[in-house]
C-alpha positions in Angstrom: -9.9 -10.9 10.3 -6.1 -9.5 9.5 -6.6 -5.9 11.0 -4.8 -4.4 7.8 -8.4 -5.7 5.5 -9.4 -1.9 4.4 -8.8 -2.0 0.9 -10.2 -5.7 0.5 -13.3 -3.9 2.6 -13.4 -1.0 -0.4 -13.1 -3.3 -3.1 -16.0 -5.7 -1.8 -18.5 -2.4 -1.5 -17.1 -1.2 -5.2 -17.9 -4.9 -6.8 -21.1 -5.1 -5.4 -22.5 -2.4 -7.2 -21.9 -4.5 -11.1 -21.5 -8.3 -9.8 -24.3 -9.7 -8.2 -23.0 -10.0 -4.3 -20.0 -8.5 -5.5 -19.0 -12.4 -7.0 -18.7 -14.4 -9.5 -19.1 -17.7 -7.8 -22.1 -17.8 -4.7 -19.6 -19.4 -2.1 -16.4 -16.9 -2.5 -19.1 -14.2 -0.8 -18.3 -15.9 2.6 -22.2 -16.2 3.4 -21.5 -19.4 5.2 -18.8 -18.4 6.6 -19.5 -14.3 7.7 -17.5 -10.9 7.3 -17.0 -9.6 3.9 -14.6 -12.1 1.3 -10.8 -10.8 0.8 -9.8 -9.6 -2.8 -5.8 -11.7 -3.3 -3.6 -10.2 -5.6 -1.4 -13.1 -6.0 -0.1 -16.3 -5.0 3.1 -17.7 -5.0 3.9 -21.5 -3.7 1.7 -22.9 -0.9 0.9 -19.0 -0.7 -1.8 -16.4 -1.1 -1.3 -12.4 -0.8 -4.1 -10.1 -0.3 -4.6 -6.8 -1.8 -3.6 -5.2 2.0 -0.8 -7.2 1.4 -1.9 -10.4 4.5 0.0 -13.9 3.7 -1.9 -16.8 3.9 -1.0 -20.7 4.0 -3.6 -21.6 1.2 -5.8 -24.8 1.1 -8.5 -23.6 -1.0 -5.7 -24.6 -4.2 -7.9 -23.0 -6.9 -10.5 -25.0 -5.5 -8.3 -28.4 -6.4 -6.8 -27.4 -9.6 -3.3 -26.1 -8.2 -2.0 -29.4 -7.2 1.4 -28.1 -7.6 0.9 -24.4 -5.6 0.7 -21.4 -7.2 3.1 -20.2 -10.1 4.4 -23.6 -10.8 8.1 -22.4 -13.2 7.3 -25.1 -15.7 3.8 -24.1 -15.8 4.4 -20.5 -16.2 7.3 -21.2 -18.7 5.7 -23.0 -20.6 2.4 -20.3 -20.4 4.9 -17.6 -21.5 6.2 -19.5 -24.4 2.6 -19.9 -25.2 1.4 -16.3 -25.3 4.3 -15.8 -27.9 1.7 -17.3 -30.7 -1.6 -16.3 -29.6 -4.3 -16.8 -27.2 -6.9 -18.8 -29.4 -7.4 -19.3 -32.9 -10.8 -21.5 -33.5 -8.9 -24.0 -35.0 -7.5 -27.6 -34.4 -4.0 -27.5 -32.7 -1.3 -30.2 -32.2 -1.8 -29.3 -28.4 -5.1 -30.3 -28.2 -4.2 -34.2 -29.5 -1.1 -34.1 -27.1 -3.0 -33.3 -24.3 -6.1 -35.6 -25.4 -3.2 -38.5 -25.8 -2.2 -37.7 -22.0 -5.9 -38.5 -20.5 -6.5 -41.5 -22.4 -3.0 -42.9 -22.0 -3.2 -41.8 -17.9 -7.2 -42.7 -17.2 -7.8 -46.2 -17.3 -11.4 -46.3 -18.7 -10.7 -43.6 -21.1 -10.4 -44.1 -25.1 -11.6 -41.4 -26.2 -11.9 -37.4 -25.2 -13.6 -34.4 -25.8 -12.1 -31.0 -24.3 -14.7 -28.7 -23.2 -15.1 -25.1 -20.8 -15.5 -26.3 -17.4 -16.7 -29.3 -15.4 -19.9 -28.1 -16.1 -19.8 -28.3 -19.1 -18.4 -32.0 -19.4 -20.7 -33.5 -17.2 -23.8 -32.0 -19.2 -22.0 -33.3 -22.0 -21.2 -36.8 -20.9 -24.8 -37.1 -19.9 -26.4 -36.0 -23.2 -24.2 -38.5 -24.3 -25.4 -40.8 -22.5 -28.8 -39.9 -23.6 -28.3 -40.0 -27.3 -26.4 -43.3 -26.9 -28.7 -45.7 -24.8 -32.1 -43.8 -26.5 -33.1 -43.8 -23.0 -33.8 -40.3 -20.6 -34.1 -40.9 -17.0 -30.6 -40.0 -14.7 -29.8 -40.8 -11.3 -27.3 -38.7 -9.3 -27.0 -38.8 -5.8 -27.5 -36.4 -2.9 -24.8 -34.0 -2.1 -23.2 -34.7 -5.3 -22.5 -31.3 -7.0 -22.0 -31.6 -11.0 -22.1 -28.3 -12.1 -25.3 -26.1 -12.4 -27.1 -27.4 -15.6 -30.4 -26.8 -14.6 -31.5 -31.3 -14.8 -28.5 -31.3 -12.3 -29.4 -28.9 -9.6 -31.6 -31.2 -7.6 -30.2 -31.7 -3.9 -27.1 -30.2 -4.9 -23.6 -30.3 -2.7 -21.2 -26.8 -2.9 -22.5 -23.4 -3.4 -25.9 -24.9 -3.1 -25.5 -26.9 -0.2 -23.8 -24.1 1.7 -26.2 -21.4 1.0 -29.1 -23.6 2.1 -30.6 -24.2 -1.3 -29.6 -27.2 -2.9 -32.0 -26.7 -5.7 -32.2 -23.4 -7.9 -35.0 -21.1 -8.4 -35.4 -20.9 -12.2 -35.4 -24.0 -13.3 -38.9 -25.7 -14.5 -40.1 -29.1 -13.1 -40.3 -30.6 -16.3 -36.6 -29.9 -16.7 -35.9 -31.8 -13.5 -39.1 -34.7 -14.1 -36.2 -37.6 -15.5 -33.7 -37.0 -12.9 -33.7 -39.1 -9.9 -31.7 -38.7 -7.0 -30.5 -41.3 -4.9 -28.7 -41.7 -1.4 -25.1 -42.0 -1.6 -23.4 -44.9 -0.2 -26.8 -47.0 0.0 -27.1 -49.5 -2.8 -30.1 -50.9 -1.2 -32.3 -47.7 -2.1 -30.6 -47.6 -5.6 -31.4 -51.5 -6.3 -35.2 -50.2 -5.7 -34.6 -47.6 -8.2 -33.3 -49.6 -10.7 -36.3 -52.4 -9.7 -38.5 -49.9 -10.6 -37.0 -47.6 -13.5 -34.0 -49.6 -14.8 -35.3 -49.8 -18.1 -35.8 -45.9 -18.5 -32.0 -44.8 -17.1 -29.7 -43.7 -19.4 -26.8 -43.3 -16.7 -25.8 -43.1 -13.5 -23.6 -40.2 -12.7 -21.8 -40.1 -9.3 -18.5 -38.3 -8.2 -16.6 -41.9 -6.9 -15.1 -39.7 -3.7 -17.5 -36.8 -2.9 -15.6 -33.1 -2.7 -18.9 -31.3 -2.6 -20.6 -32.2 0.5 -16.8 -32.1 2.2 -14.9 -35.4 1.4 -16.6 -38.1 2.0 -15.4 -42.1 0.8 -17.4 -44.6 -0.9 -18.3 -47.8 1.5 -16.8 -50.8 0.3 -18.4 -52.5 -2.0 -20.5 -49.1 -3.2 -18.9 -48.7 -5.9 -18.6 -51.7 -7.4 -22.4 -53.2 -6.6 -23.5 -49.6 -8.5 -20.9 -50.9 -11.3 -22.5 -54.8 -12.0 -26.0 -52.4 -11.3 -25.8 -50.3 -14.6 -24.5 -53.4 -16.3 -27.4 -55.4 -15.7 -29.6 -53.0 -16.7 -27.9 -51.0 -19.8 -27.4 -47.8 -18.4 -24.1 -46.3 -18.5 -21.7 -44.9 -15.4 -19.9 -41.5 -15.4 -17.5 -40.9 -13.0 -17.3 -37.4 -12.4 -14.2 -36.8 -11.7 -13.2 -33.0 -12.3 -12.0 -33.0 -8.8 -10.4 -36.5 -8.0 -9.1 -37.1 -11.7 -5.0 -36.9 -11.2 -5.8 -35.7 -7.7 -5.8 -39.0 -5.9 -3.8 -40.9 -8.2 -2.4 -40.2 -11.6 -5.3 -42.5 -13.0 -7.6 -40.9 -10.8 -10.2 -42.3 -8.3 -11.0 -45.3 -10.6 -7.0 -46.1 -10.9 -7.4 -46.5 -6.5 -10.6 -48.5 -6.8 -10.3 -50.4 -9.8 -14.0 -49.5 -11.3 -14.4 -49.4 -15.2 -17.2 -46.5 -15.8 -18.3 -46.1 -19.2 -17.2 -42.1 -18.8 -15.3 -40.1 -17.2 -15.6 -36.1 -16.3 -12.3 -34.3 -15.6 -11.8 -30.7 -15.3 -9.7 -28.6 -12.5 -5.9 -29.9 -12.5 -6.9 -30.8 -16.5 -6.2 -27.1 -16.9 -3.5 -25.9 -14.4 -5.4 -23.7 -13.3 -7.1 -22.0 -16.4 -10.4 -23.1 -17.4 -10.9 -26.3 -19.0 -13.0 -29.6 -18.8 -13.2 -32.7 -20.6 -15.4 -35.7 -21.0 -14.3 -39.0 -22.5 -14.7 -42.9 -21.9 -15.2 -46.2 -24.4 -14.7 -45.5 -28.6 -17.8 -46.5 -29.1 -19.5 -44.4 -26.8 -17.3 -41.2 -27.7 -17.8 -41.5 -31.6 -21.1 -40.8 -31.2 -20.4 -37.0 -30.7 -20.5 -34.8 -33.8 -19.3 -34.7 -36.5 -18.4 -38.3 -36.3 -21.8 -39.5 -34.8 -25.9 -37.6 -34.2 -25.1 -35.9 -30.6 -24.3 -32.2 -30.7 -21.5 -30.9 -28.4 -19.6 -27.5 -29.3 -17.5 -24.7 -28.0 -15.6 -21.9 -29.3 -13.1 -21.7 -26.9 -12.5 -25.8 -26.5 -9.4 -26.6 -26.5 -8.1 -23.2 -25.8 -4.1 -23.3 -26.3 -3.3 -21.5 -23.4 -5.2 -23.9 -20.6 -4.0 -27.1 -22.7 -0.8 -25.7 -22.4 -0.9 -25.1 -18.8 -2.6 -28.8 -18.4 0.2 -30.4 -20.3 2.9 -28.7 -18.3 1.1 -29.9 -15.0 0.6 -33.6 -16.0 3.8 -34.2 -17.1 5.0 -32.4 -14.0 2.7 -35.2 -11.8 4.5 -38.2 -13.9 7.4 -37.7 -12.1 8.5 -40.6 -9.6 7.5 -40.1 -6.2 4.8 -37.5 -6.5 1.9 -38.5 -5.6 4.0 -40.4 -2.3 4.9 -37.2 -1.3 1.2 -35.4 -1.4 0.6 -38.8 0.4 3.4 -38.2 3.2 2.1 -34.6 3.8 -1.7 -35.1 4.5 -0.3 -38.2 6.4 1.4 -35.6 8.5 -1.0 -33.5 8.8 -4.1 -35.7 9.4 -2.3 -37.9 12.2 -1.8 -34.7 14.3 -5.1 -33.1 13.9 -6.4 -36.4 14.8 -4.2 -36.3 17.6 -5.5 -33.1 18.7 -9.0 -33.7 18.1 -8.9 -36.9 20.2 -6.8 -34.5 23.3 -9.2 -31.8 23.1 -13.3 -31.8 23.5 -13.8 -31.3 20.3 -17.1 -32.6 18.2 -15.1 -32.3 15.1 -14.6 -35.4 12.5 -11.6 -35.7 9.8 -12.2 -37.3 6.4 -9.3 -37.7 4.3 -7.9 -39.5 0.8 -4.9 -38.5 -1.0 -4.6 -34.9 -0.4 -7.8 -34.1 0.2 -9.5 -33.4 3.8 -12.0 -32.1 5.0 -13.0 -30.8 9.0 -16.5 -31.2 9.8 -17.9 -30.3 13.0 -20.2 -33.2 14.2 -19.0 -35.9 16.4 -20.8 -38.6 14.1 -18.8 -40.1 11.2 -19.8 -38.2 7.9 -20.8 -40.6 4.8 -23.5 -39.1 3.3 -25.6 -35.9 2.5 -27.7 -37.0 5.7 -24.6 -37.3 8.2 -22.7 -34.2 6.5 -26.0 -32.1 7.4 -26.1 -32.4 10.8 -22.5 -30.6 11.1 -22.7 -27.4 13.1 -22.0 -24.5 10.4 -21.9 -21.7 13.1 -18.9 -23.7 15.0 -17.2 -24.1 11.5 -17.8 -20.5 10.4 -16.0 -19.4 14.1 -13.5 -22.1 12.8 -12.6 -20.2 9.7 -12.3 -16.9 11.2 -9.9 -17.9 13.6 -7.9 -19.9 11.6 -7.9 -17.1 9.0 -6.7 -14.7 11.3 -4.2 -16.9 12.1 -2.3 -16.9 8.1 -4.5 -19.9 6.9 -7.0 -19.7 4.1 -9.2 -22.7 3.9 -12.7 -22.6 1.8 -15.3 -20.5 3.1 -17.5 -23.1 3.9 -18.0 -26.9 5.4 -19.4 -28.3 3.0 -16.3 -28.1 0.7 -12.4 -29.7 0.6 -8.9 -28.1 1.9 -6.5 -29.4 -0.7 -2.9 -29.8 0.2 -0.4 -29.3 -2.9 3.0 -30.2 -3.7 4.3 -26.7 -2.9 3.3 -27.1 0.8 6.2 -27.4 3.5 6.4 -29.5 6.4 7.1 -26.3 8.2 3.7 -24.7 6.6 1.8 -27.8 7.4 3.4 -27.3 10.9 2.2 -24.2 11.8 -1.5 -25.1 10.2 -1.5 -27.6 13.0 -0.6 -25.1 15.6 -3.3 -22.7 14.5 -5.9 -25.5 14.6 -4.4 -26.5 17.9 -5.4 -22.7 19.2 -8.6 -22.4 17.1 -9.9 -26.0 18.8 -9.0 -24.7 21.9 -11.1 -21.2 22.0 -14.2 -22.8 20.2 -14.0 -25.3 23.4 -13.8 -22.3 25.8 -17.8 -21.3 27.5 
């Protein structure tokens, strides 16, 4: 730990005694991870700032939604232009269609769009959706895929859940959970069974295309599109869940990379530049289904929220710019060949998967590509990880099971002295 922490020390004991372990999110608590969680007080750039006033190289990114750093000027200009004419008014807003007309002119599948909350919300949207448009009720999602914590979704659950042991949730009734189905991911063989056996009961298949909440892990080839001609065959519809790879990966997201048509499409994260937003949308005549146009009830007061579609706007224009998403691609290139390097010098049982700017470390020497393989990584050795690198400058997420984001803001020179502290970490988790 920094050995200036006292006041982030004071400020965890205060919090604790009105937020239920002292967060508002189960992984920021650093179970997983140990010590006591550090309170920032800003960031700035490829940079976070503790309340002791420690710097830290950041790859939590907002947990993927700062893909251009932290205080981006046009999204802050445009967020103080904003605040001159309110914070919410309940109504329609121009912003709203401009930033609707964005997503369906940047997502390929997408025709339509509702903006929600969170990604929670839009997934439990996009799945009563799905419901109220194929009159069916069964779901399948797949292990270690995290979608939020609506309670039918909560069954073998990646993030939080996955690193506090508990992929399911106390609270929730089995009749809740009685038409979900949960399925290996990257195994089409066990899904083909499923669908043998239930096809004509699933309403939709809901997957994240690359998982972000088990670590990153990449569909096989041919996954993705033998679970595509799958929910065709049998009527069900397929939602891409992507609130973290949507204009992550690509400016199209994951289905602009691998070519797959799903029927919807969950965004959320970058959406919002940073301030809370989701969004759910896919095929017109799917979407006009949702009230007041069709019979399936979806609301929110705060949808649409000026200030987090202004923020969104001001970031996806930002990522239209030529070259961007090039340059994310030259710096994990960077980055991953000399950690691979490393790993492959040292003895290390550690394992890199990567796309776009996403990576993730996990300690196992087998190859991670699925909930199974992700499992048997060594959480202790990845929690001594942490702390070292931590106490080094570099904040990555407090736990395995989750994604280090590189943004636009980070430096060769900052991705350079990452290395070197994983270089050093490596070395003294090797040590007897």
């Amino acid at each position: 730990m920094p050995q200036n922490y006292s006041k982030s020390i004071n400020s965890y004991q205060e919090a604790l005694k009105f937020i239920p372990g002292g967060v508002n999110s189960p992984v920021r608590a650093f179970k997983a991870v140990g010590g006591q969680p550090i309170f920032m007080e800003k960031g700035e750039g490829a940079f976070l700032y503790d309340i002791d006033g420690n710097q830290y190289i950041d790859y939590l990114g907002g947990w993927g939604s700062l893909i251009l750093g932290h205080r981006h000027p046009g999204v802050i200009s445009a967020l103080e232009e904003a605040l001159k004419k309110g914070t919410s008014f309940g109504t329609p807003t121009e912003l709203e269609t401009a930033l609707a007309r964005e997503i369906v002119a940047a997502v390929p599948s997408v025709e339509m769009v509702r903006l929600v909350n969170s990604g929670t919300e839009a997934t439990m949207s996009a799945l009563r959706l799905a419901r109220g448009y194929t009159g069916r009720n069964k779901i399948i999602k797949f292990e270690g895929c995290y979608h939020g914590h609506a309670d039918f979704l909560l069954v073998k659950a990646g993030s939080g859940a996955l690193t506090l042991g508990r992929p399911t949730s106390a609270g929730i009734s089995p009749q809740v959970i009685a038409d979900t189905i949960v399925a290996p991911y990257n195994d089409l063989t066990a899904l083909d069974e499923v669908f043998a056996r239930e096809g004509e009961n699933i309403a939709a298949v809901i997957i994240e295309p690359v998982a972000g909440n088990m670590g990153v892990i990449l569909p096989q080839p041919g996954f993705l599109e033998g679970l595509r001609e799958l929910t065709r065959h049998y009527g069900a519809l397929l939602i891409f869940d992507e609130v973290i790879t949507g204009f992550r990966l690509a400016y199209g997201g994951a289905q602009e990379i691998y070519g797959i048509d799903p029927d919807l499409t969950c965004l959320g994260k970058i959406i919002g530049g940073g301030l809370p937003i989701g969004a759910y949308g896919g095929k017109r005549r799917i979407m006009e289904q949702v009230a007041p146009v069709g019979p399936v009830y979806q609301a929110g007061t705060l949808a649409g929220n000026p200030l987090a579609v202004t923020a969104g706007l001001a970031t996806l224009r930002a990522l239209k710019q030529p070259g961007i998403y090039d340059d994310l691609a030259r710096k994990i290139k960077y980055m991953v060949s000399n950690l691979t390097g490393i790993i492959q010098e040292l003895p290390a049982e550690v394992t890199l998967n990567h796309i776009g700017s996403m990576v993730t470390i996990f300690f196992t020497p087998v190859k991670v590509k699925d909930y199974q393989t992700a499992c048997h990584s060594n959480t202790e050795k990845y929690a001594r990880f942490f702390q070292c690198m931590l106490a080094r400058g570099i904040y990555l997420p407090p736990s395995q099971f989750e994604t280090c984001f590189v943004s636009l803001s980070h430096t060769e020179e900052q991705i350079s002295q990452t290395i070197e502290a994983f270089k050093k970490c490596i070395l003294e988790l090797s040590l007897p």
